[in-house]
C-alpha positions as CSV (number, residue, x, y, z in Angstrom):
1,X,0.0,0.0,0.0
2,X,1.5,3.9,-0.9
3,X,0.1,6.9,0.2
4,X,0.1,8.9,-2.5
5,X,-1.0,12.3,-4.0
6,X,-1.7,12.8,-7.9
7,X,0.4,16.2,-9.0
8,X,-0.3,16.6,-13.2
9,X,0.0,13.4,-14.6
10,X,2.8,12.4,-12.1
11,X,1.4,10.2,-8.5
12,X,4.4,11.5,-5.9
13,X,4.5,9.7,-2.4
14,X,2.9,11.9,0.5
15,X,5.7,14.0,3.0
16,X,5.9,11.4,6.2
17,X,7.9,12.0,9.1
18,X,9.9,9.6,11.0
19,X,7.1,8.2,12.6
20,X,4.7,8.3,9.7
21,X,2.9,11.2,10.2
22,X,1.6,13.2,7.5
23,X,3.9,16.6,7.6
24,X,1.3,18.7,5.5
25,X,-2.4,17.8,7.0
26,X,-3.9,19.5,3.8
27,X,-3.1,16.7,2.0
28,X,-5.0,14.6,3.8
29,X,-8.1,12.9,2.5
30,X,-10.7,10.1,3.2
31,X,-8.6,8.0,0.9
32,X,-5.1,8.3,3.1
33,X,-7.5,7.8,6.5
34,X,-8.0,4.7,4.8
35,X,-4.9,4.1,3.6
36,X,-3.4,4.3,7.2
37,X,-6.2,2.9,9.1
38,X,-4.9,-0.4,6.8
39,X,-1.8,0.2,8.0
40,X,-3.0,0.4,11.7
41,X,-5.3,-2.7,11.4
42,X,-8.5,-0.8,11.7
43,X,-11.7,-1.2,9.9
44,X,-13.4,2.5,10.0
45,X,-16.8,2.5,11.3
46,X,-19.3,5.5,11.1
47,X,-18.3,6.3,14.6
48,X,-14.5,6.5,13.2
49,X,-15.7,9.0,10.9
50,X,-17.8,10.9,13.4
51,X,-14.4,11.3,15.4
52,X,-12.0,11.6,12.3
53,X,-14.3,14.0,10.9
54,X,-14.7,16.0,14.2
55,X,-10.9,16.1,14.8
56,X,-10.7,17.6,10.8
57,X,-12.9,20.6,11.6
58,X,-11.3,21.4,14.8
59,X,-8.2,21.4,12.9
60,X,-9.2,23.5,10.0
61,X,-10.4,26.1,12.6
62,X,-7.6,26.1,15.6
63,X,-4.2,24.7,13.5
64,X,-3.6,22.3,16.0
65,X,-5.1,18.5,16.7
66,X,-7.7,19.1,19.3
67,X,-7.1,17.5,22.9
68,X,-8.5,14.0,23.4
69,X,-11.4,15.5,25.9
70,X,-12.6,16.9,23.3
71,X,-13.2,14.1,20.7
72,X,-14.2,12.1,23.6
73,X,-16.7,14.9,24.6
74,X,-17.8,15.3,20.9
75,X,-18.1,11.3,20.5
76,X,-20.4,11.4,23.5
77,X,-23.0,13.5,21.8
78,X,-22.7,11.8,18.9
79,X,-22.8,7.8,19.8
80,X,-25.0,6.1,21.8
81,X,-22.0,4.4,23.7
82,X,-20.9,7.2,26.3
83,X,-18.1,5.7,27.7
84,X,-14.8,7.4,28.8
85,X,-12.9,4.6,26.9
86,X,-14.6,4.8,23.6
87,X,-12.1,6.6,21.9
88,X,-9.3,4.2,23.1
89,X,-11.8,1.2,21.9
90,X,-11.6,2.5,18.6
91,X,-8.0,3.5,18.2
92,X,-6.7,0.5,20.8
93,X,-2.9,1.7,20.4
94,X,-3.7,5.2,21.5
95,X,-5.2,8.4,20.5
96,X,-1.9,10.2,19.1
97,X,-0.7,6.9,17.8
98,X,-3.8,6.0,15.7
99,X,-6.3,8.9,15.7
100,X,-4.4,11.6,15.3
101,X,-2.1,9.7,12.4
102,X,-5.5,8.5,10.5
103,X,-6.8,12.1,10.9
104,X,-3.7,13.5,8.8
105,X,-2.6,15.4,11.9
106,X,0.8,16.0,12.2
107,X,2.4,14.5,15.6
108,X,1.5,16.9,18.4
109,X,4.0,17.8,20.1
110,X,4.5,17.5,23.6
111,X,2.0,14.3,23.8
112,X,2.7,11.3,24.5
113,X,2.1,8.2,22.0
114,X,-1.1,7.2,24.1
């Protein structure tokens, strides 16, 4: 699997850091969420996308990935499952780890892998 971008006729690999994180979130679409949820061993689900989704607007508006509370918080209103550990049920191997890689979030800084 590549995670690509088309530029002109040419299809160029996408700028990963060392840990595989996109470098430039606006190249980010559903395709490389996709793409790197195969990578991660995850099957989306509509609640996936509720939180992927969410953590897309809130970056488009702030710059930054937004905090775990507030997926979590946003997930709650959204799902009928309102448990604390919802988000960690969905991305098992941590919110920066998976979430915020499948999001096309660059690494926050600062933040641990979980």
């Amino acid at each position: 699997m590549s995670l690509t971008k088309s530029e002109g006729n040419q299809v160029q690999p996408l700028e990963r850091d060392d840990e595989g994180y996109l470098i430039d979130p606006l190249e980010w679409n559903e395709n490389v969420a996709i793409d790197f949820a195969k990578l991660e061993s995850i099957e989306l689900t509509d609640i996936h996308w509720i939180a992927i989704n969410f953590m897309r607007q809130y970056y488009a508006e702030h710059q930054v990935a937004p905090d775990v509370r507030h997926v979590m918080k946003h997930l709650s209103t959204k799902s009928t499952v309102s448990s604390r550990n919802q988000i960690f049920e969905l991305f098992p191997y941590g919110y920066v780890k998976q979430a915020c890689k499948i999001a096309g979030m660059k690494r926050p800084r600062g933040w641990s892998t979980g």
